[in-house]
Z-matrix of the N, CA and C atoms (Angstrom, degrees):
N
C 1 1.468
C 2 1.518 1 109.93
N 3 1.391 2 106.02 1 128.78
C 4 1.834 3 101.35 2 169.69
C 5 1.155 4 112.48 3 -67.77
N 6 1.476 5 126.03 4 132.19
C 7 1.886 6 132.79 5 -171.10
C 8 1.619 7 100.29 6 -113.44
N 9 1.532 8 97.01 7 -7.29
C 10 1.506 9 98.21 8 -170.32
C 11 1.690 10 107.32 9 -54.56
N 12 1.716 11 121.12 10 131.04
C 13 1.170 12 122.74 11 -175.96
C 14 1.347 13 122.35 12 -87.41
N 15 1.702 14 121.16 13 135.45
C 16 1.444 15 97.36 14 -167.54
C 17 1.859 16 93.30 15 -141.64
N 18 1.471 17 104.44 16 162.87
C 19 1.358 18 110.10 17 172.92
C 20 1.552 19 124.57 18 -51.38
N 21 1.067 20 124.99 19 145.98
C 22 1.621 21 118.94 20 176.23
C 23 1.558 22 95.05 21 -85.95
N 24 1.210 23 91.89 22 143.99
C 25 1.870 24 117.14 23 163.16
C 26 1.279 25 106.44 24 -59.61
N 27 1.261 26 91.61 25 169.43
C 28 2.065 27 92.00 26 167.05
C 29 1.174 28 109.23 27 -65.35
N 30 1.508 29 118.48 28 -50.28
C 31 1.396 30 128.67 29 -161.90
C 32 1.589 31 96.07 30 -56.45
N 33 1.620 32 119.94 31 -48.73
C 34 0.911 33 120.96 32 -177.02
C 35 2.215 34 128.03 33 -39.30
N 36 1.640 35 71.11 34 -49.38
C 37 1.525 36 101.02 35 -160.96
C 38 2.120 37 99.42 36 -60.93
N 39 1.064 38 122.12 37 -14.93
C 40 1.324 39 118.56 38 -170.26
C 41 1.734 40 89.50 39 -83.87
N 42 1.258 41 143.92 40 -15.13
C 43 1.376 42 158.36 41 -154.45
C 44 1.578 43 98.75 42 -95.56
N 45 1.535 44 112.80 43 136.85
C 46 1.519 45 98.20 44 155.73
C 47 1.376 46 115.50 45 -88.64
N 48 1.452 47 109.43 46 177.46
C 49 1.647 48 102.22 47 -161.15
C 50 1.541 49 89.01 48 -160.02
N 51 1.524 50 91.31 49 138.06
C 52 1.784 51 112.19 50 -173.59
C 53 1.601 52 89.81 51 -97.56
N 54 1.060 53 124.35 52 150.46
C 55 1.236 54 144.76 53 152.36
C 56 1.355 55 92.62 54 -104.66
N 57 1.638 56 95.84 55 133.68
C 58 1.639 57 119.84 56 150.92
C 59 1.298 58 115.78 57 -111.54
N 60 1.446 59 110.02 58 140.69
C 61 1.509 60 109.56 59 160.05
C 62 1.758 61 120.10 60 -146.80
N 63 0.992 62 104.29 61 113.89
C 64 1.533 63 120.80 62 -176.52
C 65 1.306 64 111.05 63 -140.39
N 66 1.383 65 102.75 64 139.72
C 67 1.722 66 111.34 65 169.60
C 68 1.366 67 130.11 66 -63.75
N 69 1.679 68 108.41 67 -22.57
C 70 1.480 69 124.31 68 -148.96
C 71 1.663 70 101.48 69 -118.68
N 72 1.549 71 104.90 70 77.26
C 73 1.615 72 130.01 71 171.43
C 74 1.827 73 97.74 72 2.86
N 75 1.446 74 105.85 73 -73.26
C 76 1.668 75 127.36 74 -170.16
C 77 1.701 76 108.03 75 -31.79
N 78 1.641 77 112.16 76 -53.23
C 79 1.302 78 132.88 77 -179.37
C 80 1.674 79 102.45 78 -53.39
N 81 1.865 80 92.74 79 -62.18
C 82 1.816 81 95.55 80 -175.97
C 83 1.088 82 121.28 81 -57.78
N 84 1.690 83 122.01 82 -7.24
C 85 1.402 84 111.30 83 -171.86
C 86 1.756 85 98.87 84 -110.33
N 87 1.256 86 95.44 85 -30.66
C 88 2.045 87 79.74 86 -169.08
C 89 1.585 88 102.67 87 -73.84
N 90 1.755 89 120.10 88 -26.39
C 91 1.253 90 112.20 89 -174.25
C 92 1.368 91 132.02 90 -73.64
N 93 1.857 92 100.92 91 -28.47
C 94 1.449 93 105.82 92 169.35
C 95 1.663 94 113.14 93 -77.94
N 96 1.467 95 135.42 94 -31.59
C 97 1.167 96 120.96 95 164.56
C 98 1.792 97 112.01 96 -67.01
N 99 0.831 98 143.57 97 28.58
C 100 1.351 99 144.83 98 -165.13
C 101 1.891 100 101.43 99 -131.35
N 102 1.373 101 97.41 100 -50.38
C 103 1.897 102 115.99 101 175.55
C 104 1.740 103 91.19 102 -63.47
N 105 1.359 104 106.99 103 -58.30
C 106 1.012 105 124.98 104 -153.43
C 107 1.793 106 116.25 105 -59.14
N 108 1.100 107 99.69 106 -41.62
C 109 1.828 108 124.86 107 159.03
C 110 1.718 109 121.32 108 -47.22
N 111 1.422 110 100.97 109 -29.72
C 112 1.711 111 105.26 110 -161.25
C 113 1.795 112 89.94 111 -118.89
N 114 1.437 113 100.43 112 23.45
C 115 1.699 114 87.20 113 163.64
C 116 1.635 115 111.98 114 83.73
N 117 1.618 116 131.94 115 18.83
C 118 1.213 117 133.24 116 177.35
C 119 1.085 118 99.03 117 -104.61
N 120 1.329 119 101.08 118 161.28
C 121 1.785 120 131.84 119 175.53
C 122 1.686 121 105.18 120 -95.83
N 123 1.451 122 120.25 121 113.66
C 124 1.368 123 119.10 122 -168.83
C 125 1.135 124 116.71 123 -135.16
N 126 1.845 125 119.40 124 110.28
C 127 1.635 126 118.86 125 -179.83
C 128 1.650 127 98.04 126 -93.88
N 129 1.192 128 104.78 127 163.00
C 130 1.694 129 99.84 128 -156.28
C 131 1.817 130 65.89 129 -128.09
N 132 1.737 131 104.93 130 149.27
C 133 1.755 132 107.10 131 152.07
C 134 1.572 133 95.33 132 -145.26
N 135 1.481 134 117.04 133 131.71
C 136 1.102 135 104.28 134 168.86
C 137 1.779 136 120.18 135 -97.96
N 138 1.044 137 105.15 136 15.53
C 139 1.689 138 124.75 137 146.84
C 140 1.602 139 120.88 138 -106.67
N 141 1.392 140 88.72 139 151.73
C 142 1.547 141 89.76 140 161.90
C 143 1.490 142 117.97 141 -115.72
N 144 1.393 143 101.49 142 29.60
C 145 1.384 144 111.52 143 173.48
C 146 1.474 145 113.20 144 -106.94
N 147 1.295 146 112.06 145 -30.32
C 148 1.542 147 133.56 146 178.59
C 149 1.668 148 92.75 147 -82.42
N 150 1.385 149 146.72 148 -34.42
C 151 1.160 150 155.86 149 173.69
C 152 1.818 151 102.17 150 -42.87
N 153 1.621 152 74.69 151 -84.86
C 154 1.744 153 81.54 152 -167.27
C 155 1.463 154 125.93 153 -64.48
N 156 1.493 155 98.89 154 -9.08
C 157 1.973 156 99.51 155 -179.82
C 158 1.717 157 108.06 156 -82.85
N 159 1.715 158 106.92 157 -27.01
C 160 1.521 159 124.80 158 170.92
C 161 1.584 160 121.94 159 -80.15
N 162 1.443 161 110.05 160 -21.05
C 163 1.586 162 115.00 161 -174.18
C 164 1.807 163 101.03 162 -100.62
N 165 1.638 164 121.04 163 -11.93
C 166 1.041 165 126.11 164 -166.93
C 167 1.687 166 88.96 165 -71.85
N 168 1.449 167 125.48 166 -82.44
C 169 1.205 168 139.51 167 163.61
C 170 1.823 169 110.87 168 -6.64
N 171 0.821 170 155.20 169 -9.63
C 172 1.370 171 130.70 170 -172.47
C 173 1.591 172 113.62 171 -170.51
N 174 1.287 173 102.81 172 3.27
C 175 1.516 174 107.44 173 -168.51
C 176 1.540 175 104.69 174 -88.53
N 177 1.334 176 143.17 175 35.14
C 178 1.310 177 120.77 176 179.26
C 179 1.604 178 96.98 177 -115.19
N 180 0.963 179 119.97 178 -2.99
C 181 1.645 180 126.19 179 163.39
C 182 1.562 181 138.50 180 -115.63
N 183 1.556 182 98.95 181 23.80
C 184 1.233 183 114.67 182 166.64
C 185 1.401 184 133.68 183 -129.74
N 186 1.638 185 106.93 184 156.73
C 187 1.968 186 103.45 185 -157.78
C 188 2.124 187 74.78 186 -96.00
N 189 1.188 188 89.10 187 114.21
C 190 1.703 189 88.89 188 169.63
C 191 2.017 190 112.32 189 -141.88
N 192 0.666 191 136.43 190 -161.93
C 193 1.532 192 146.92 191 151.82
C 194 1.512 193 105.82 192 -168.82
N 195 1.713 194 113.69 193 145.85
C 196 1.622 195 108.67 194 156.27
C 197 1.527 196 125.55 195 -107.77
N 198 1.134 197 106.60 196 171.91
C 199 1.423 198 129.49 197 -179.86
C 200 1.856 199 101.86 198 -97.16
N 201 0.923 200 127.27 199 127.92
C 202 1.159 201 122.47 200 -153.32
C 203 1.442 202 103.91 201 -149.33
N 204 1.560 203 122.90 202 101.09
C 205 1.622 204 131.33 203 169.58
C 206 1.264 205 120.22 204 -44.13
N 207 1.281 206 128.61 205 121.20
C 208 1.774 207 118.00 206 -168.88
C 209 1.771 208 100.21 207 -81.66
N 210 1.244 209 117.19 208 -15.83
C 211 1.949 210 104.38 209 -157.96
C 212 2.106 211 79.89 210 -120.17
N 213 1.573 212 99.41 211 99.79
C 214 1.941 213 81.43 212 162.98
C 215 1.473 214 101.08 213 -123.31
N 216 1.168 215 140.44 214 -156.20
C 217 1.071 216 147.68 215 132.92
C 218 1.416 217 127.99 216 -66.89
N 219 1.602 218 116.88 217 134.24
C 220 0.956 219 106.35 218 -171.07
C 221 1.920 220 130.43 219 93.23
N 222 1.182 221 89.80 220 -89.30
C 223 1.646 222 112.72 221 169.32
C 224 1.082 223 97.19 222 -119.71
N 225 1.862 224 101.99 223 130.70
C 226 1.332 225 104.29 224 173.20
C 227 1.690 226 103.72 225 -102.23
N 228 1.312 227 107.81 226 174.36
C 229 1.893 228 107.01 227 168.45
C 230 1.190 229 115.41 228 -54.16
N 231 1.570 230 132.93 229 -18.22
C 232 1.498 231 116.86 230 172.51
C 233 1.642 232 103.97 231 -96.38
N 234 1.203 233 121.54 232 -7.63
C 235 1.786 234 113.21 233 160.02
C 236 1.166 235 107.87 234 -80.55
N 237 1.165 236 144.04 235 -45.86
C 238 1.503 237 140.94 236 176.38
C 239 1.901 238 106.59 237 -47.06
N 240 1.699 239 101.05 238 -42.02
C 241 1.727 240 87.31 239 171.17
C 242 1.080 241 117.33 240 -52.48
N 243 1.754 242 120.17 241 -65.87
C 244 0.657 243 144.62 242 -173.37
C 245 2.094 244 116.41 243 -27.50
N 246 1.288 245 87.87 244 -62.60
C 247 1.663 246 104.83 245 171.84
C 248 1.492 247 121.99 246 -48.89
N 249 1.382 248 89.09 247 -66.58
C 250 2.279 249 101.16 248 146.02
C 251 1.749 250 125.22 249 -6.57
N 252 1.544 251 67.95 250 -63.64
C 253 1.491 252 75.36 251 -169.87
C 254 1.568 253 139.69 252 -99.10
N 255 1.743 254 99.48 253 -2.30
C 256 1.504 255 123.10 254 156.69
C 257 1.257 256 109.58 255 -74.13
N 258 1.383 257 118.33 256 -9.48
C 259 1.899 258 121.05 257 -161.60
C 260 1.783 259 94.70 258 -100.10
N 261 1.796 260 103.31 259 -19.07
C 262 1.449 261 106.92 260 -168.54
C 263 1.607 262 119.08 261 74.93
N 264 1.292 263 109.58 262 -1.30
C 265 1.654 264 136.48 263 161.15
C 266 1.468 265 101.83 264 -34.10
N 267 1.207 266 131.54 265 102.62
C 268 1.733 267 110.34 266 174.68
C 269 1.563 268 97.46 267 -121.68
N 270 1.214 269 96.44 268 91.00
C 271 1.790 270 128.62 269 164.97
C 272 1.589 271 108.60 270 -87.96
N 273 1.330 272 92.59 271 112.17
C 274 1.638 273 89.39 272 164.92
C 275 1.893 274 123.84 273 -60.49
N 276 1.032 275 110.40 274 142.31
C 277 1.540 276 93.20 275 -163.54
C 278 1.957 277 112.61 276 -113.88
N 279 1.056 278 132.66 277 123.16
C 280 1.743 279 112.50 278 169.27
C 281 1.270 280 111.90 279 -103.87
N 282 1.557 281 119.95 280 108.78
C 283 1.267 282 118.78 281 177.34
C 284 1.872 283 105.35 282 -71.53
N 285 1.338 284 103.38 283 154.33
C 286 1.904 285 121.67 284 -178.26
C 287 1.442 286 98.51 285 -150.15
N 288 1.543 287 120.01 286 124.83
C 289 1.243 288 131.93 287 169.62
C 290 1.582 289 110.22 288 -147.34
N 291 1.220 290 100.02 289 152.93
C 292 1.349 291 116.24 290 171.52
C 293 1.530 292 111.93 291 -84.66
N 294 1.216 293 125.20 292 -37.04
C 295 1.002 294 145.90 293 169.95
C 296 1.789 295 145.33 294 -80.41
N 297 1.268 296 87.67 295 11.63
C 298 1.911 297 91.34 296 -160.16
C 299 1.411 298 112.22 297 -91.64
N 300 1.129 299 100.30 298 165.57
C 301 1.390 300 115.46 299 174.09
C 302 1.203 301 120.50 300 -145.50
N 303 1.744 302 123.79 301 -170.57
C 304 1.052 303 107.29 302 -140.41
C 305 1.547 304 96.93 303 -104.89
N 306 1.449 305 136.75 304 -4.90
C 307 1.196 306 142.02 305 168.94
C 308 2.026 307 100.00 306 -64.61
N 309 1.163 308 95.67 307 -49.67
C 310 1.583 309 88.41 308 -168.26
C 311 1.521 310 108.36 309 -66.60
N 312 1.425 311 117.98 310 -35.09
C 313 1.084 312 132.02 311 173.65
C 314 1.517 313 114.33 312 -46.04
N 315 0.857 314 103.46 313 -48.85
C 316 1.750 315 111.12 314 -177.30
C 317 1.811 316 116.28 315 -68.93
N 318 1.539 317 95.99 316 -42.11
C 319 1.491 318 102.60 317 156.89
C 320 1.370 319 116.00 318 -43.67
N 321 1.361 320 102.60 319 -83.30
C 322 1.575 321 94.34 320 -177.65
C 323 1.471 322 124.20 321 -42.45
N 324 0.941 323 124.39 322 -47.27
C 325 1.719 324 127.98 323 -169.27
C 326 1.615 325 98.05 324 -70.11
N 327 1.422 326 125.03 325 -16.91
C 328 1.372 327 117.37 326 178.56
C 329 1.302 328 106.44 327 -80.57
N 330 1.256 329 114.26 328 -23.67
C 331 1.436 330 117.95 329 -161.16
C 332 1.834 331 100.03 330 -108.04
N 333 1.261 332 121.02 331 20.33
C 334 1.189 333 121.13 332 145.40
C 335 1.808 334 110.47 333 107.23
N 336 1.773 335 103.64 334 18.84
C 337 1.447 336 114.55 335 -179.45
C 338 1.695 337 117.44 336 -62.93
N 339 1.093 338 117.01 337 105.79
C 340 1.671 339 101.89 338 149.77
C 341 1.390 340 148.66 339 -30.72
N 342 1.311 341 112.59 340 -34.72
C 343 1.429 342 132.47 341 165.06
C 344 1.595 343 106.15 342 -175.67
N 345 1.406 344 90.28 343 158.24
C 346 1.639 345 113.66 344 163.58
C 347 1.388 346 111.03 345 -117.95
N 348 1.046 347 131.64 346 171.06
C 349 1.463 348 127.58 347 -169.05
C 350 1.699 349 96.21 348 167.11
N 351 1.522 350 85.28 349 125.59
C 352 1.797 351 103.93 350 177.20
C 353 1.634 352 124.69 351 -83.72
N 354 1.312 353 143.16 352 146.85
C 355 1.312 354 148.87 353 -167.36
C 356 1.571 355 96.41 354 -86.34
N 357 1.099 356 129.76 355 133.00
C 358 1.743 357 119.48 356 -7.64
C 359 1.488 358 112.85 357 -70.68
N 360 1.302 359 111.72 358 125.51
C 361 1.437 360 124.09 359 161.53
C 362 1.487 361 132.53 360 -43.47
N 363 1.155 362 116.71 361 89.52
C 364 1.646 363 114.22 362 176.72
C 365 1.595 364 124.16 363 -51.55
N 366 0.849 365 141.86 364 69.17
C 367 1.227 366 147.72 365 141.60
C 368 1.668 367 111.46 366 54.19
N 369 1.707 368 88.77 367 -74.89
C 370 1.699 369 83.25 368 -163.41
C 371 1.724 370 95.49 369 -75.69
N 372 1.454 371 115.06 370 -28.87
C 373 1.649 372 96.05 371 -178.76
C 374 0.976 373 133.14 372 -52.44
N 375 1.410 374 103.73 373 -32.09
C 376 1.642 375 122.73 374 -167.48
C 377 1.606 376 97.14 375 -84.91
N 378 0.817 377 148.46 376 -14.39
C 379 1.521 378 151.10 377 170.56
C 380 1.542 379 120.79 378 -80.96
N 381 1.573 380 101.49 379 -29.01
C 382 1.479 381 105.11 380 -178.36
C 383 1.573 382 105.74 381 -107.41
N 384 1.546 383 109.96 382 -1.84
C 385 1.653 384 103.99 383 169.55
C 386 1.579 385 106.61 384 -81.37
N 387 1.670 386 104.44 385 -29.19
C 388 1.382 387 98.41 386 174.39
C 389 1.253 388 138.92 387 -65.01
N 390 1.804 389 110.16 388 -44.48
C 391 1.147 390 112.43 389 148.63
C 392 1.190 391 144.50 390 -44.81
N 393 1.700 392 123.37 391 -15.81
C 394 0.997 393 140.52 392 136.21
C 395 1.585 394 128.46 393 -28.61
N 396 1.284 395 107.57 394 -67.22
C 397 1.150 396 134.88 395 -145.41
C 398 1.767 397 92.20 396 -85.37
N 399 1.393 398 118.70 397 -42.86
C 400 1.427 399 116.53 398 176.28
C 401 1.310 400 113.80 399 -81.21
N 402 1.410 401 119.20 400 -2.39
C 403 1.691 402 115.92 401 -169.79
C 404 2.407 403 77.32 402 -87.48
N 405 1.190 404 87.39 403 -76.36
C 406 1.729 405 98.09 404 175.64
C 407 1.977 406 106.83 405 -21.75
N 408 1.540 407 113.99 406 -34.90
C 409 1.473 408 103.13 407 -177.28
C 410 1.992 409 102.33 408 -112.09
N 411 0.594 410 102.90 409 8.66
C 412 1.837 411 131.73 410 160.61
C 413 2.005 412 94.63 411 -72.06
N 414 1.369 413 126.12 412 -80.62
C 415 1.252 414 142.46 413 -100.15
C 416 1.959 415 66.72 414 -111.57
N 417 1.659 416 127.93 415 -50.65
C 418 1.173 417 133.26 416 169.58
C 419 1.135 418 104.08 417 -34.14
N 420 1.420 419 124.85 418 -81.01
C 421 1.767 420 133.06 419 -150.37
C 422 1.660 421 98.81 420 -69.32
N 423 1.501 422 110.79 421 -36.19
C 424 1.579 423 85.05 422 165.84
C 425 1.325 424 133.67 423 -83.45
N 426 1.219 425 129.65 424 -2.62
C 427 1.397 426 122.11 425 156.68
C 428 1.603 427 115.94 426 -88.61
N 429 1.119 428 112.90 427 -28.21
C 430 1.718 429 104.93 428 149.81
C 431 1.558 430 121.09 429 -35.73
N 432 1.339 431 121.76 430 -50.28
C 433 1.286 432 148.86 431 -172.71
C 434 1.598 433 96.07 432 -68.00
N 435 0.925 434 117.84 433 -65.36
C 436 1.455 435 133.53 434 -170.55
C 437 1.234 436 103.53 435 -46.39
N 438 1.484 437 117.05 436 -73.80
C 439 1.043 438 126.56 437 149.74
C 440 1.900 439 130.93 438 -5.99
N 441 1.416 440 85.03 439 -90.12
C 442 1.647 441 78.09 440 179.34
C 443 1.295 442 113.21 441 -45.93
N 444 1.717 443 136.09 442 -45.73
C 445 1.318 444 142.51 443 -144.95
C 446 1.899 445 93.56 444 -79.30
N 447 1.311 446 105.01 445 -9.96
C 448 1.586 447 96.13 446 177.94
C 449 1.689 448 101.27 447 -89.90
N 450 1.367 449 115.26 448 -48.15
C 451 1.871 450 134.61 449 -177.81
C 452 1.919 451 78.37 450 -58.72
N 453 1.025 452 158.96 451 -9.25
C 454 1.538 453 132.21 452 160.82
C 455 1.084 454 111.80 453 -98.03
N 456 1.439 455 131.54 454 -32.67
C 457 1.054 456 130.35 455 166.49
C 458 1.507 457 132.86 456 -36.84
N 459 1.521 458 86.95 457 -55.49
C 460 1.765 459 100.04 458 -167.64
C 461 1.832 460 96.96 459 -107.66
N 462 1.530 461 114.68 460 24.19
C 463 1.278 462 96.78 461 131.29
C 464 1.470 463 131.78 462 -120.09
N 465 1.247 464 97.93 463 34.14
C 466 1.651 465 124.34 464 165.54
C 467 2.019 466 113.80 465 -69.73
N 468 1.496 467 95.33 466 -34.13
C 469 1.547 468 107.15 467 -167.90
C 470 1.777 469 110.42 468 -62.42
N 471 1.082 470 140.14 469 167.59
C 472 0.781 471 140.12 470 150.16
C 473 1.472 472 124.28 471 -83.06
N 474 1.561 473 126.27 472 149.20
C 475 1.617 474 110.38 473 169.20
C 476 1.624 475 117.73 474 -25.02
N 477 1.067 476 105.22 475 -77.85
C 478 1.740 477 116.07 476 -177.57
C 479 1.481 478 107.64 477 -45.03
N 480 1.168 479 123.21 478 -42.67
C 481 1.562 480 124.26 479 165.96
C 482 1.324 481 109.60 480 -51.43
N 483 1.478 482 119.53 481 -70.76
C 484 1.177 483 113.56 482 176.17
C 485 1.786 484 122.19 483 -39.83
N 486 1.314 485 117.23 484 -51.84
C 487 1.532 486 101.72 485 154.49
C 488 1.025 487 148.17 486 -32.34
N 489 1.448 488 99.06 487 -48.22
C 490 1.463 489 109.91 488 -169.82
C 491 2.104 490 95.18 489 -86.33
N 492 1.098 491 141.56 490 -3.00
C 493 1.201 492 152.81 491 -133.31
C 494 1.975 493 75.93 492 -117.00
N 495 1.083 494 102.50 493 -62.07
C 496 1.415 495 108.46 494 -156.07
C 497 1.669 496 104.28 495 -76.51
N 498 1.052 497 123.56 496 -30.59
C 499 1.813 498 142.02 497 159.49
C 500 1.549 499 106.31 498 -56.95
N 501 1.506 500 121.19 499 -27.15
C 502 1.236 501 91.77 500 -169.50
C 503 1.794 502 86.45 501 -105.38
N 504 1.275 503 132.77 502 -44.80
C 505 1.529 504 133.83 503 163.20
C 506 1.367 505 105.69 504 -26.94
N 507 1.333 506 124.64 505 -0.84
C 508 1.430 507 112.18 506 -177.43
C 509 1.506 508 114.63 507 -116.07
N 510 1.655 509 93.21 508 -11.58
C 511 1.601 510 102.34 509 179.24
C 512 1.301 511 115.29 510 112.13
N 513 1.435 512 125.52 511 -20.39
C 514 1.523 513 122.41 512 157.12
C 515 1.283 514 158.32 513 -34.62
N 516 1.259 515 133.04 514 130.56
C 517 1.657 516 115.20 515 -140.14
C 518 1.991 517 75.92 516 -105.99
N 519 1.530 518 107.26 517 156.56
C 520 1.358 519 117.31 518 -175.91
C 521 1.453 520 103.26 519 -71.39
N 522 1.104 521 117.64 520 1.11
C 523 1.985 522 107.65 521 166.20
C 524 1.524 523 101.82 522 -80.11
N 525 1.763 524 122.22 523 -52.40
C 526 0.871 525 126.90 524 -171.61
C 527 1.975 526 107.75 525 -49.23
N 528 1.441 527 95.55 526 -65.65
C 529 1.358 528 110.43 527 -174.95
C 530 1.761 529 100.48 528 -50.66
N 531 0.909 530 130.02 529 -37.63
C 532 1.526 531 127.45 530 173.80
C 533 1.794 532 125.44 531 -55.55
N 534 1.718 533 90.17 532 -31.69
C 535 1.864 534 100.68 533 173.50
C 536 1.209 535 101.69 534 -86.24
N 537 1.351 536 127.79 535 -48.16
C 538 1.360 537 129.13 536 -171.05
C 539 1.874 538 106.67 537 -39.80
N 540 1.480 539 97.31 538 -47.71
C 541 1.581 540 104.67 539 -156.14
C 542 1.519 541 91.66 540 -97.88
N 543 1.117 542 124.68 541 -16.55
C 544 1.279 543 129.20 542 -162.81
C 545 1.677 544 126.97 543 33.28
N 546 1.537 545 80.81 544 81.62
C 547 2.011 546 108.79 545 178.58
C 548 1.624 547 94.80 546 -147.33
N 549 1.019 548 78.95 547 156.16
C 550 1.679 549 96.35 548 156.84
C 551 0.865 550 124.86 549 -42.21
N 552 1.420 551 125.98 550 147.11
C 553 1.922 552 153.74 551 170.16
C 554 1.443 553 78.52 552 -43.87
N 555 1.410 554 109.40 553 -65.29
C 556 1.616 555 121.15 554 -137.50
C 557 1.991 556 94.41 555 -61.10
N 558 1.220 557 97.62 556 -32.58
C 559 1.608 558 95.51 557 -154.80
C 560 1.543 559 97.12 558 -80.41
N 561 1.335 560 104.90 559 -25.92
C 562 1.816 561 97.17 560 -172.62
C 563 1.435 562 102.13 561 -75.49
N 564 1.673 563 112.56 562 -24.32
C 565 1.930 564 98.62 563 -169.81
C 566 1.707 565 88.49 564 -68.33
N 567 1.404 566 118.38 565 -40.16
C 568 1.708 567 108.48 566 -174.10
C 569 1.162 568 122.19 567 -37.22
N 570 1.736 569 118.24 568 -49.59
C 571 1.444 570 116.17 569 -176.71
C 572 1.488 571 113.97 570 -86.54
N 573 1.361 572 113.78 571 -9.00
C 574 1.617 573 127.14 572 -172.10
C 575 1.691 574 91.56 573 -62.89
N 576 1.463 575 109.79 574 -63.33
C 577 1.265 576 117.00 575 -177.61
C 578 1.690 577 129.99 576 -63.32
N 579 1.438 578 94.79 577 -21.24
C 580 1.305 579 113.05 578 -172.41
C 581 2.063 580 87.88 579 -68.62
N 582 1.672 581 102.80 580 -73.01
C 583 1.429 582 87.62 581 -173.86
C 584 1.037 583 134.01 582 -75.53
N 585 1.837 584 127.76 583 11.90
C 586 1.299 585 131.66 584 168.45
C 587 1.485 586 112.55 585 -72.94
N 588 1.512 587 113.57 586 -20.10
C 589 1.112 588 119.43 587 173.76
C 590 1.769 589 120.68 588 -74.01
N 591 1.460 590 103.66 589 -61.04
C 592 1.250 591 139.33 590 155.94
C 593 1.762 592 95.40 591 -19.29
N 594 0.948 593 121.15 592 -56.77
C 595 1.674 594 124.05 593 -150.25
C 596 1.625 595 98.71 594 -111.87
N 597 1.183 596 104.58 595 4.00
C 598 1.942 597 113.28 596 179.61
C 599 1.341 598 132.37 597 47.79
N 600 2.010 599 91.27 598 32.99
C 601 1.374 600 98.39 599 -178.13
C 602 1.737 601 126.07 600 -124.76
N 603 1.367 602 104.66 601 133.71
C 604 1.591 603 105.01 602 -152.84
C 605 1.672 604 102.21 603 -99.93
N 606 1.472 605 118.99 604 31.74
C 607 1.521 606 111.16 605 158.36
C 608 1.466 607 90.05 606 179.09
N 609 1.360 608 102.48 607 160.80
C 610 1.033 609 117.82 608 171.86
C 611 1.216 610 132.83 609 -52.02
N 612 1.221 611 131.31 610 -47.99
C 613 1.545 612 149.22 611 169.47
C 614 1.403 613 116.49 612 -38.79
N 615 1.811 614 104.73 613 -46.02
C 616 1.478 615 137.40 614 160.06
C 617 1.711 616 110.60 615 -32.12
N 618 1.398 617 94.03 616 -79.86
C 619 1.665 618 118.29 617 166.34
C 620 1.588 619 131.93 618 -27.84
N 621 1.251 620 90.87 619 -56.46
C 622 1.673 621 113.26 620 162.96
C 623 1.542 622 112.67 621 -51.30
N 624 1.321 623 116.12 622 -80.32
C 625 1.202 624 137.28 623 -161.85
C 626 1.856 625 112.22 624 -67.83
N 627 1.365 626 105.38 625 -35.06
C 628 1.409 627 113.99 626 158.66
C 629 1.841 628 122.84 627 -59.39
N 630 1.216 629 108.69 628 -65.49
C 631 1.501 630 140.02 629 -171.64
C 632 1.735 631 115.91 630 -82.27
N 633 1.809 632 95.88 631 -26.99
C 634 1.888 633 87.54 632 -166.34
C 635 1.670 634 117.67 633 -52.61
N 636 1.678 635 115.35 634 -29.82
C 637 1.403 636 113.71 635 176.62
C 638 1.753 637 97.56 636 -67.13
N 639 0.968 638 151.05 637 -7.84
C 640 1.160 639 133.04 638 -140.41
C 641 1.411 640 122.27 639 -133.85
N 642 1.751 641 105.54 640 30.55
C 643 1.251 642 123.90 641 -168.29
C 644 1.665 643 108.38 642 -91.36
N 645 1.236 644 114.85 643 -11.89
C 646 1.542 645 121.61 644 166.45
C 647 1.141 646 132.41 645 -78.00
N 648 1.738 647 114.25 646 -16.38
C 649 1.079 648 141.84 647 -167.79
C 650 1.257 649 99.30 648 -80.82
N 651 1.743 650 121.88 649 -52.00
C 652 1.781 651 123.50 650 -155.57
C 653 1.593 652 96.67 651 -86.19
């Protein structure tokens, strides 16, 4: 089987995609025809050195998780977390060993594993940790999303908006917010409305519940 690792296409890239990584050819080949059977997208690495220098490059826009060998050379599957997660990489991960136990086990799951699962690989487990694991990198990219779509929003505001944005997130009635800034009633309902519009929100309650994390942002 070619293991050689390669970039996803665009076409590709709308796909979720398992990363594999195992040392032991036999593993890389029965597991990706097995993913590969039930309709997954599967990059095979039989390093995890060739992994992370190839998954570094392109991974901040994809719904993916890996399957991850705990015993390799070199780097084992709990250094590859580890690396993950200094990179701020938040890959869902499925540890598979021939070898594990329950100390390492606990490592990983502390450190934020989806599953572990021992060789021989059961089939349906290993299918429903995955599905797991992409709903979990699903549930990521949309609050990423979420996220940004608020960081465009509220740099729609103007300075003075932004004031008045953060006066009313605080609970302030536009008389108050008017002494604070010292303007007019009249001028604060102007920008009140200006960024309720601005921020596409038609009540207050709206505002709150949209924006309340997002007072660090303006």
């Amino acid at each position: 089987m070619d293991t050689t690792p390669h970039t996803p296409t665009p076409s590709q890239a709308q796909q979720p995609i398992v990363y594999l990584v195992d040392d032991d050819p036999a593993v890389l080949d029965s597991l990706s025809m097995l993913l590969r059977s039930n309709g997954l997208e599967v990059i095979a690495y039989d390093s995890p050195e060739v992994f992370l220098s190839t998954y570094n490059q392109h991974h901040d826009h994809q719904i993916a998780c890996v399957i991850l060998d705990l015993r390799m050379p070199l780097f084992s599957g709990l250094d590859v977390q580890k690396i993950l997660q200094l990179a701020n990489a938040d890959l869902p991960i499925i540890f598979i060993t021939g070898h594990g136990d329950v100390e390492q086990c606990a490592v990983a799951f502390k450190n934020g594993a989806v599953d572990f699962l021992t060789k021989p690989i059961d089939e349906r487990a290993l299918l429903k940790a995955i599905d797991t694991a992409l709903q979990h990198s699903i549930e990521k990219h949309r609050q990423e999303a979420a996220h940004q779509e608020v960081e465009t929003k509220l740099s729609r505001l103007s300075p003075r908006e932004r004031e008045v944005f953060k006066q009313v997130m605080q609970g302030a009635s536009s008389k108050q917010i008017a002494s604070v800034l010292q303007v007019s009633s009249r001028t604060i309902e102007s920008h009140r409305a200006s960024l309720f519009d601005k921020l596409e929100c038609h009540s207050l309650a709206q505002l709150i519940r949209t924006y309340g994390h997002a007072l660090d942002l303006a």
